[in-house]
mmCIF file of the N, C-alpha and C atoms, coordinates in Angstrom:
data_MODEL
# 
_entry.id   MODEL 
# 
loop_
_atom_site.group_PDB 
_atom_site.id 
_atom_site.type_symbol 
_atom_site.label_atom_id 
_atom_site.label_alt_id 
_atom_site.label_comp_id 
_atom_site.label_asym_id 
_atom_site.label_entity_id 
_atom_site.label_seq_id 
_atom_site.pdbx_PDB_ins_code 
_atom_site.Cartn_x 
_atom_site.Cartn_y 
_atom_site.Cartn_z 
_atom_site.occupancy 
_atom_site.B_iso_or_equiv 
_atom_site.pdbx_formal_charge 
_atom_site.auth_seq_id 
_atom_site.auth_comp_id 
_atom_site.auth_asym_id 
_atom_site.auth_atom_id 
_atom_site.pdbx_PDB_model_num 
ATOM 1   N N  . UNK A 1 1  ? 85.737  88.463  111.269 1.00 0.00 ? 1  UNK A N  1 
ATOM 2   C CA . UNK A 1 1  ? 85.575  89.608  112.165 1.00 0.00 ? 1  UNK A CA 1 
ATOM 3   C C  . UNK A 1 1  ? 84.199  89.520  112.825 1.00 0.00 ? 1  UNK A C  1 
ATOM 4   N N  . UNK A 1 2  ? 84.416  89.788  113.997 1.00 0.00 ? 2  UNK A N  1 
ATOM 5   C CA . UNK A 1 2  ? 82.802  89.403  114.370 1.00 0.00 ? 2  UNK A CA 1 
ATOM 6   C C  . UNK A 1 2  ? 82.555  90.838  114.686 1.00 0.00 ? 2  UNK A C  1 
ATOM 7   N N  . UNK A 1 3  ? 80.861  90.898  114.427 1.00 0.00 ? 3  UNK A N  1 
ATOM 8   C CA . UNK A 1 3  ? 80.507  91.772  114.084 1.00 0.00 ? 3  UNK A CA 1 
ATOM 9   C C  . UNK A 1 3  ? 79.998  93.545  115.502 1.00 0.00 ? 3  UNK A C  1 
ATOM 10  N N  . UNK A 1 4  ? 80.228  93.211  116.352 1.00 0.00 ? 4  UNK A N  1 
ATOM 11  C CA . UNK A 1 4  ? 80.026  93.942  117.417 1.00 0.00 ? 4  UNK A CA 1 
ATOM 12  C C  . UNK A 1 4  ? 81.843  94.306  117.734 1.00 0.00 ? 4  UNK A C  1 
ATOM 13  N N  . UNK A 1 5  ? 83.025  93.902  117.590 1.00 0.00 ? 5  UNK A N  1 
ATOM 14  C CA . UNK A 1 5  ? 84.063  94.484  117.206 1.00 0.00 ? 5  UNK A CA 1 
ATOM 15  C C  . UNK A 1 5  ? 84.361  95.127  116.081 1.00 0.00 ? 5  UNK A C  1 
ATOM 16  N N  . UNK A 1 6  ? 83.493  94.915  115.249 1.00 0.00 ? 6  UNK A N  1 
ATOM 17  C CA . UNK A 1 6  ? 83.624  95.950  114.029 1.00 0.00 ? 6  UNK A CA 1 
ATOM 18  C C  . UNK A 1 6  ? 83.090  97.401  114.106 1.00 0.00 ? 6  UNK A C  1 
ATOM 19  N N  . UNK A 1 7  ? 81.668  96.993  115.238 1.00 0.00 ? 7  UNK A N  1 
ATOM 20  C CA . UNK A 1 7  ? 80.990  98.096  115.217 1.00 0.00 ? 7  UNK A CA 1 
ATOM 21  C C  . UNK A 1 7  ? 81.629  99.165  116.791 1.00 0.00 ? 7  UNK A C  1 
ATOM 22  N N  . UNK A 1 8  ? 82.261  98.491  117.610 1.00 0.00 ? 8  UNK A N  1 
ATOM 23  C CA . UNK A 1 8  ? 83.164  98.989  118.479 1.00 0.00 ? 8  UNK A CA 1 
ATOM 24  C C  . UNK A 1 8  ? 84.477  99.764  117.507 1.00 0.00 ? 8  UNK A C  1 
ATOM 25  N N  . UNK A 1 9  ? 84.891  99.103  116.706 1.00 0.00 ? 9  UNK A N  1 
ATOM 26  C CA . UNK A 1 9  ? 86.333  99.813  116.265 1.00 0.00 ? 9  UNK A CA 1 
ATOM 27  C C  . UNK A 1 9  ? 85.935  100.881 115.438 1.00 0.00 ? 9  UNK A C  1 
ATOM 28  N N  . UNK A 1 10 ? 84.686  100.977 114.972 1.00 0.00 ? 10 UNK A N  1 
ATOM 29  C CA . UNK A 1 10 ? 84.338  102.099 114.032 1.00 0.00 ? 10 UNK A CA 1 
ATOM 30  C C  . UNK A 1 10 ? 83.925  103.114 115.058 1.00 0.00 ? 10 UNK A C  1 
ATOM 31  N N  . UNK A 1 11 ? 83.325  103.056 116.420 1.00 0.00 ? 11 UNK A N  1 
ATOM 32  C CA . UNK A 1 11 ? 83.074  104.512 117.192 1.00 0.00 ? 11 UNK A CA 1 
ATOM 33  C C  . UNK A 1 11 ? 84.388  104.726 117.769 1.00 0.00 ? 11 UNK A C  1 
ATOM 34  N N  . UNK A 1 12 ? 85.405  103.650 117.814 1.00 0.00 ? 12 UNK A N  1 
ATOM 35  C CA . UNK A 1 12 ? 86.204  104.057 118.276 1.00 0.00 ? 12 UNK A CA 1 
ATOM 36  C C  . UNK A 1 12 ? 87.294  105.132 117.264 1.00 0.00 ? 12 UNK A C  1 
ATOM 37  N N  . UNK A 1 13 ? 87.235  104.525 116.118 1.00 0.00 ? 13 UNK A N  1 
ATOM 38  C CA . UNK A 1 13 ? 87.478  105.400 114.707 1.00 0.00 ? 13 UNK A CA 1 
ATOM 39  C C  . UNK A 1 13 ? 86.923  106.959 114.858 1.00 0.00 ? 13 UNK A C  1 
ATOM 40  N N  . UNK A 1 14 ? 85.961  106.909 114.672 1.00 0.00 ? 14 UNK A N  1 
ATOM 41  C CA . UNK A 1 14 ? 85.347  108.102 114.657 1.00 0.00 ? 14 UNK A CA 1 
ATOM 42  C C  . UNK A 1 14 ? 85.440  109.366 115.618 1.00 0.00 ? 14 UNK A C  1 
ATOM 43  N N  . UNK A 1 15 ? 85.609  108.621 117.380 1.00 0.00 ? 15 UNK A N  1 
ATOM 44  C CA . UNK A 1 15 ? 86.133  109.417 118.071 1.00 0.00 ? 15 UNK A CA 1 
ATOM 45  C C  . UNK A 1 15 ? 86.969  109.986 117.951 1.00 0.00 ? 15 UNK A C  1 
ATOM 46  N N  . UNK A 1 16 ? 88.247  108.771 117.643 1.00 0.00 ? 16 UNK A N  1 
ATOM 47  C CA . UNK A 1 16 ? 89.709  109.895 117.441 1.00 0.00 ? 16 UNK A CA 1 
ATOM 48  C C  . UNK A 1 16 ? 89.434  110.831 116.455 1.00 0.00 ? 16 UNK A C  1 
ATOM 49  N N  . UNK A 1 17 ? 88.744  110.707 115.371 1.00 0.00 ? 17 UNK A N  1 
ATOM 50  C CA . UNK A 1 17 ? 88.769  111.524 114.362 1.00 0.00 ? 17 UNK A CA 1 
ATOM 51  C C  . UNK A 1 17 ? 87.813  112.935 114.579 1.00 0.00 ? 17 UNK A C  1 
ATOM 52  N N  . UNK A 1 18 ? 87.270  112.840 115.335 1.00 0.00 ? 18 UNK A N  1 
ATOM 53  C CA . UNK A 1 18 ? 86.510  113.818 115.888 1.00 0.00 ? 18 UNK A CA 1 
ATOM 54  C C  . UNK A 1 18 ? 87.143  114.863 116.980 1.00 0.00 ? 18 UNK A C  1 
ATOM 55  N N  . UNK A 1 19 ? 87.907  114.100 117.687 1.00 0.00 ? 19 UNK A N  1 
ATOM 56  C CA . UNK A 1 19 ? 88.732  114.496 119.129 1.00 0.00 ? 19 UNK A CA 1 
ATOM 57  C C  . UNK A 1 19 ? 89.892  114.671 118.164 1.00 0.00 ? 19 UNK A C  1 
ATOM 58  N N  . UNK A 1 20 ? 89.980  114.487 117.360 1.00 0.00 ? 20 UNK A N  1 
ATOM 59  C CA . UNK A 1 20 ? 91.571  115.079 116.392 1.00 0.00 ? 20 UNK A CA 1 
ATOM 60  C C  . UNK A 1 20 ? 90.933  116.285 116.063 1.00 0.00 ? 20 UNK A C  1 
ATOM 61  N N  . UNK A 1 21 ? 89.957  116.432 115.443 1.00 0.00 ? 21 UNK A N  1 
ATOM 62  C CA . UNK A 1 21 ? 89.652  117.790 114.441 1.00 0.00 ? 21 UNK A CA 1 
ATOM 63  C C  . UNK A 1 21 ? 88.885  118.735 115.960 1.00 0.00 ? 21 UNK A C  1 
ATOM 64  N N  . UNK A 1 22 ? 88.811  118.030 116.770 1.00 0.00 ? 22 UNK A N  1 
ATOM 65  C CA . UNK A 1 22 ? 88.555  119.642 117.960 1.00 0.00 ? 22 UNK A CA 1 
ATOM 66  C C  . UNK A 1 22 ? 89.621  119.775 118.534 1.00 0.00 ? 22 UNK A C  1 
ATOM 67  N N  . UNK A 1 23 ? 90.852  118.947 118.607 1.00 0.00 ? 23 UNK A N  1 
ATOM 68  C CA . UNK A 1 23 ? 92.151  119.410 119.285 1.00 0.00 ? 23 UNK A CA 1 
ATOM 69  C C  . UNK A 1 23 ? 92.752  120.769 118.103 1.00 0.00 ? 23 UNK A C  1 
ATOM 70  N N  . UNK A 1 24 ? 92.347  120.195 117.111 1.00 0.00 ? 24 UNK A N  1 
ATOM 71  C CA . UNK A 1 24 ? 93.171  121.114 115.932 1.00 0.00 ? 24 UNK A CA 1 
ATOM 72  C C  . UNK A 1 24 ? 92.818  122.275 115.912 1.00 0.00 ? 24 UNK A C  1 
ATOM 73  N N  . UNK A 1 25 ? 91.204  122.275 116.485 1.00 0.00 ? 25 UNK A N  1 
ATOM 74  C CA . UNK A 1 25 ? 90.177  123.702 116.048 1.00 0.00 ? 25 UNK A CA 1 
ATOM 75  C C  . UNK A 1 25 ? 90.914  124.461 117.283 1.00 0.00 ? 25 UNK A C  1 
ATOM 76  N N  . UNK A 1 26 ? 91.075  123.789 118.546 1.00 0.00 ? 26 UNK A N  1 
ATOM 77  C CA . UNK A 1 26 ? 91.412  124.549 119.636 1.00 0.00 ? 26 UNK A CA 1 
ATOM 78  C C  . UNK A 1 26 ? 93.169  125.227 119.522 1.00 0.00 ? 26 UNK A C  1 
ATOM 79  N N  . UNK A 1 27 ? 93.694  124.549 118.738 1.00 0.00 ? 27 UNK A N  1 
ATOM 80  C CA . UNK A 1 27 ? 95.160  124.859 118.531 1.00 0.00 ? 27 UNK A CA 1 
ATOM 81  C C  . UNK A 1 27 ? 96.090  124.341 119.841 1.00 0.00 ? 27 UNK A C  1 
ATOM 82  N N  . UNK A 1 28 ? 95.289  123.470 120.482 1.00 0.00 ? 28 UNK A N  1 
ATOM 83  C CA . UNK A 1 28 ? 96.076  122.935 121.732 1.00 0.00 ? 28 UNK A CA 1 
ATOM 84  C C  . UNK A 1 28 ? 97.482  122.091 120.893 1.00 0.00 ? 28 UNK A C  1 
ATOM 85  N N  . UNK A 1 29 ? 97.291  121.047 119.794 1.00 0.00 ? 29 UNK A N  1 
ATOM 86  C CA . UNK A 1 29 ? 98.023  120.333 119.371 1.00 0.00 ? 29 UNK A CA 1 
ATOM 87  C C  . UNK A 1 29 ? 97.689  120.355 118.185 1.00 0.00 ? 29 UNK A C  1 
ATOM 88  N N  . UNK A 1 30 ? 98.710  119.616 116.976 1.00 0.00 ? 30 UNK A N  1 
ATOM 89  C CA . UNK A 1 30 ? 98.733  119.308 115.677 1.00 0.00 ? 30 UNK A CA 1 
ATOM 90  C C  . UNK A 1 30 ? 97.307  118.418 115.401 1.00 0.00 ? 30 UNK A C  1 
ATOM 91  N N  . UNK A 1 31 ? 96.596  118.683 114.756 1.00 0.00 ? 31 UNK A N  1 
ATOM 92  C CA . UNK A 1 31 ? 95.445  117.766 114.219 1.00 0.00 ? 31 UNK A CA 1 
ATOM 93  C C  . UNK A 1 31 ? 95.669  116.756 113.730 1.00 0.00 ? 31 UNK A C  1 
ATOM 94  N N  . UNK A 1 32 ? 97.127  116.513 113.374 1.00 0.00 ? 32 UNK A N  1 
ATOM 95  C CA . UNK A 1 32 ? 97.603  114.462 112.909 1.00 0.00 ? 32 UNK A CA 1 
ATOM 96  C C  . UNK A 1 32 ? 97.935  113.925 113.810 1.00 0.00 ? 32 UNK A C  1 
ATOM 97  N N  . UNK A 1 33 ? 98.043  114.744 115.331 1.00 0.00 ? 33 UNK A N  1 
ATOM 98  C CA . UNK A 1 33 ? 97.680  113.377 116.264 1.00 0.00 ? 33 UNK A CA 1 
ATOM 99  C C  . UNK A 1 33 ? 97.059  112.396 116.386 1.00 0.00 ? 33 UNK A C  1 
ATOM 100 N N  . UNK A 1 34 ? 95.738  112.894 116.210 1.00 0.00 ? 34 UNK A N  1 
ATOM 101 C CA . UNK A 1 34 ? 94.708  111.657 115.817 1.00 0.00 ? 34 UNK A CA 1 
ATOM 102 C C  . UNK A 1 34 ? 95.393  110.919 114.893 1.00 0.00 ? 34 UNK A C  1 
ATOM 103 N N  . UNK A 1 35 ? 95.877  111.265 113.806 1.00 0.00 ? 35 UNK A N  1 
ATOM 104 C CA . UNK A 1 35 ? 96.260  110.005 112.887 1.00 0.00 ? 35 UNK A CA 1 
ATOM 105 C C  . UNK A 1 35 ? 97.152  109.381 113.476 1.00 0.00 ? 35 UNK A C  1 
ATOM 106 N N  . UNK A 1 36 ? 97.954  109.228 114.391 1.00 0.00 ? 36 UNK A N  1 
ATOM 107 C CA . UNK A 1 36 ? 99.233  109.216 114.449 1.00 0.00 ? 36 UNK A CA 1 
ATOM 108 C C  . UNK A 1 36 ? 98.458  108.207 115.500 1.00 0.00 ? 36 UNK A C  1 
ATOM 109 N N  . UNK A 1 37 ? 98.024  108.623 116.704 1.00 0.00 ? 37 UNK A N  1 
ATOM 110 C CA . UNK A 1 37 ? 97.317  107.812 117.885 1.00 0.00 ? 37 UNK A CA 1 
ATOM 111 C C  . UNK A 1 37 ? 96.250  106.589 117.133 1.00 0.00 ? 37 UNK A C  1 
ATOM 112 N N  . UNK A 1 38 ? 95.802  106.671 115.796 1.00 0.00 ? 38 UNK A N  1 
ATOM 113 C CA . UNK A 1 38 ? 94.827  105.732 115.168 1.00 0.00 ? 38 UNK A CA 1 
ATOM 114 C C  . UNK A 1 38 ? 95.394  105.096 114.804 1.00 0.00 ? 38 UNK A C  1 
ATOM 115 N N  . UNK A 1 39 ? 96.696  105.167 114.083 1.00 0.00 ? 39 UNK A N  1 
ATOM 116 C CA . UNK A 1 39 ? 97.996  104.562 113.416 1.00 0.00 ? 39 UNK A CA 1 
ATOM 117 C C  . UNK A 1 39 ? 98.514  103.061 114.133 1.00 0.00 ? 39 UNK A C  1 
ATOM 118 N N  . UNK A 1 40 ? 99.181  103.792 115.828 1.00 0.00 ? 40 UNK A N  1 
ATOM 119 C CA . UNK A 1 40 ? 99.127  103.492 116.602 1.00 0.00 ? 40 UNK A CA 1 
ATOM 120 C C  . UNK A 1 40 ? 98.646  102.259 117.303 1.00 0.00 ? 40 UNK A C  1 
ATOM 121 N N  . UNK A 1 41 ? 97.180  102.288 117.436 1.00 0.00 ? 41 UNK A N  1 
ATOM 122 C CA . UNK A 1 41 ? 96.261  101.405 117.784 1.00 0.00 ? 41 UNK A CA 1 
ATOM 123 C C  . UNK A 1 41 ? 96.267  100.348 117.194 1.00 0.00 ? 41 UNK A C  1 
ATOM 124 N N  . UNK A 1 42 ? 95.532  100.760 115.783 1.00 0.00 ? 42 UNK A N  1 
ATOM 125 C CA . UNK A 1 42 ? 96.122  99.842  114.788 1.00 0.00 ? 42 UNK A CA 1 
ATOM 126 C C  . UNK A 1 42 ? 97.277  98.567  115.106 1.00 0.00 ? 42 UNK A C  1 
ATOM 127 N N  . UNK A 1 43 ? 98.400  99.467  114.687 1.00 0.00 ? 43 UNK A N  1 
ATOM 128 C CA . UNK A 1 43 ? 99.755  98.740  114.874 1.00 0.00 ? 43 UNK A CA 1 
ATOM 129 C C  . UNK A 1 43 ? 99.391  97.632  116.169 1.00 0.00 ? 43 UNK A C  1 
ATOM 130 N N  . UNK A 1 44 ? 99.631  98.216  117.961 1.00 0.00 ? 44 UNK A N  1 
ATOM 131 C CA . UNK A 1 44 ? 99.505  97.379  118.824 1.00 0.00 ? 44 UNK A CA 1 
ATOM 132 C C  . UNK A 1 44 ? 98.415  96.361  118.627 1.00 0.00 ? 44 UNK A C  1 
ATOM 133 N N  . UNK A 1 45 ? 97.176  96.487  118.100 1.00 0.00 ? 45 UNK A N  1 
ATOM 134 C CA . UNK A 1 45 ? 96.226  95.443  117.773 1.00 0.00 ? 45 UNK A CA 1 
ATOM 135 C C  . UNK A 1 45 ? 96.830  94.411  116.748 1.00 0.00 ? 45 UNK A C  1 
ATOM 136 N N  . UNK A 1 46 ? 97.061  94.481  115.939 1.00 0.00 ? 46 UNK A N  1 
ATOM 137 C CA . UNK A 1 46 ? 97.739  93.999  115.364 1.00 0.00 ? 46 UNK A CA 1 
ATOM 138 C C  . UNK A 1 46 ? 98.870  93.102  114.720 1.00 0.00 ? 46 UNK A C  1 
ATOM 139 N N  . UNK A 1 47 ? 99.929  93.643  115.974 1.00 0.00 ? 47 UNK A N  1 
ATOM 140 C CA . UNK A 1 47 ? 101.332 93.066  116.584 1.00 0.00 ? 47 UNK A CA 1 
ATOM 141 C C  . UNK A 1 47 ? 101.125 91.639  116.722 1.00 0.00 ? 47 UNK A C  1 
ATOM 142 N N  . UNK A 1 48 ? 100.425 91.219  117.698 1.00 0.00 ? 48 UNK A N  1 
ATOM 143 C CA . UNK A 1 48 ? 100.326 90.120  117.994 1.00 0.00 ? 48 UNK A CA 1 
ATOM 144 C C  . UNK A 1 48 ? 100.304 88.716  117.156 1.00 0.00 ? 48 UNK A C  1 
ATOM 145 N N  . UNK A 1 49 ? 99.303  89.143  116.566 1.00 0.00 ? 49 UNK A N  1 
ATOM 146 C CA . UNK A 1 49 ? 98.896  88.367  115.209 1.00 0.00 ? 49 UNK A CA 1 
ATOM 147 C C  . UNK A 1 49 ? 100.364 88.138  114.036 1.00 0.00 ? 49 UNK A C  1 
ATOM 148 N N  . UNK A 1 50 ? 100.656 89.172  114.335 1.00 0.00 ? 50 UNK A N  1 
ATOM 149 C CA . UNK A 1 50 ? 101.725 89.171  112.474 1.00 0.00 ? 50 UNK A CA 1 
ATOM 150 C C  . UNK A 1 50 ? 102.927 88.635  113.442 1.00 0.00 ? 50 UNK A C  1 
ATOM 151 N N  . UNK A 1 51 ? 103.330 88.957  114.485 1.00 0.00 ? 51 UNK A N  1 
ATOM 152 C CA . UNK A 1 51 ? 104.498 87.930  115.134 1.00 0.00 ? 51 UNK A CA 1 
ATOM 153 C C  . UNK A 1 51 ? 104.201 86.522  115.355 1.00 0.00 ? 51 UNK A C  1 
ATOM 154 N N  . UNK A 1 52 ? 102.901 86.192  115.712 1.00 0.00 ? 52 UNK A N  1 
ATOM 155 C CA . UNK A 1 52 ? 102.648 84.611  115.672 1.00 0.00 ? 52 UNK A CA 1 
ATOM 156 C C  . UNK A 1 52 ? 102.768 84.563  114.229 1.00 0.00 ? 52 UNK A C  1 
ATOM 157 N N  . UNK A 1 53 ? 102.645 84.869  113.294 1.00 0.00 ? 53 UNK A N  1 
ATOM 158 C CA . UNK A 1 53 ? 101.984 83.916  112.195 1.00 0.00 ? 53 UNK A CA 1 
ATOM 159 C C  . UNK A 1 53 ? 104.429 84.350  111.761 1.00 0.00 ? 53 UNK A C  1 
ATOM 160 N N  . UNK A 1 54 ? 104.516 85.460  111.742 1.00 0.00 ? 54 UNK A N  1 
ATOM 161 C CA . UNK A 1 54 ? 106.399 85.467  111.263 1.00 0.00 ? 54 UNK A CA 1 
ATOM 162 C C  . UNK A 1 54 ? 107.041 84.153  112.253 1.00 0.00 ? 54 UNK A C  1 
ATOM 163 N N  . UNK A 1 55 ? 106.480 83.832  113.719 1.00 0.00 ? 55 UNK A N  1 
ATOM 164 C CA . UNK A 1 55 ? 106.909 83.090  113.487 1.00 0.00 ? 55 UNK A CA 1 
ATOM 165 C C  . UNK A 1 55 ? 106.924 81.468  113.230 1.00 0.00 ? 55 UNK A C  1 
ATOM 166 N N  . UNK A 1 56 ? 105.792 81.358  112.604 1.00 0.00 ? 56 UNK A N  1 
ATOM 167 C CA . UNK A 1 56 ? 105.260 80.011  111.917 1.00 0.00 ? 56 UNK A CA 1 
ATOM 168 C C  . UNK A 1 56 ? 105.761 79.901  111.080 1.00 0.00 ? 56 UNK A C  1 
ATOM 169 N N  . UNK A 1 57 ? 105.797 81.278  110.182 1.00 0.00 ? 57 UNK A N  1 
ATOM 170 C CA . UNK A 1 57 ? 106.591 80.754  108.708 1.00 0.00 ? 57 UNK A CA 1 
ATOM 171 C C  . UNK A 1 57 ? 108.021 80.887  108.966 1.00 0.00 ? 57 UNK A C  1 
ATOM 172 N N  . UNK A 1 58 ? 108.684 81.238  110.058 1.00 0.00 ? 58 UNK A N  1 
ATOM 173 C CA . UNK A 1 58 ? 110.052 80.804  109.597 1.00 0.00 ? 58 UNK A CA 1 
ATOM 174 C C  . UNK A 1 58 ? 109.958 79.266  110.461 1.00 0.00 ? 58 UNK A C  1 
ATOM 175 N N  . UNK A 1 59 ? 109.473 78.879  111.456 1.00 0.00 ? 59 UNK A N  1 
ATOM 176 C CA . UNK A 1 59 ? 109.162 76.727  111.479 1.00 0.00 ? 59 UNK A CA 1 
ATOM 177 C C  . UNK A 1 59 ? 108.662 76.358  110.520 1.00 0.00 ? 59 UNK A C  1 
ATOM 178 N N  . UNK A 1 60 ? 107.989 76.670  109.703 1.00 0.00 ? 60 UNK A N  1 
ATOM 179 C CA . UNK A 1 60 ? 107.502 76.059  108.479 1.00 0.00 ? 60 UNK A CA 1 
ATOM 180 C C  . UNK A 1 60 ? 107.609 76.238  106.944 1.00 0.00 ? 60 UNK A C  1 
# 
């Protein structure tokens, strides 16, 4: 992991989690949006990687 994407994905962490707990305070929306939108991110970052490597191991 190099280290200036680590420190990008953690403000980016923190925002949602921040912008989750003032959506909640305002009662505009459910406060597990944020989780749900962090979840999310996650996942699409992610995707990429775990389909190349599923499909290496089924050629190999």
């Amino acid at each position: 992991a190099h280290p200036v994407g680590a420190i990008f994905a953690a403000l980016l962490m923190g925002a949602l989690r921040a912008g989750g707990m003032q959506v909640q305070r305002s009662g505009a929306a459910p406060g597990d949006i944020a989780a749900v939108i962090q979840g999310l991110v996650i996942f699409f970052i992610i995707a990429p990687t775990l389909i190349r490597m599923l499909i290496r191991w089924r050629k190999g």
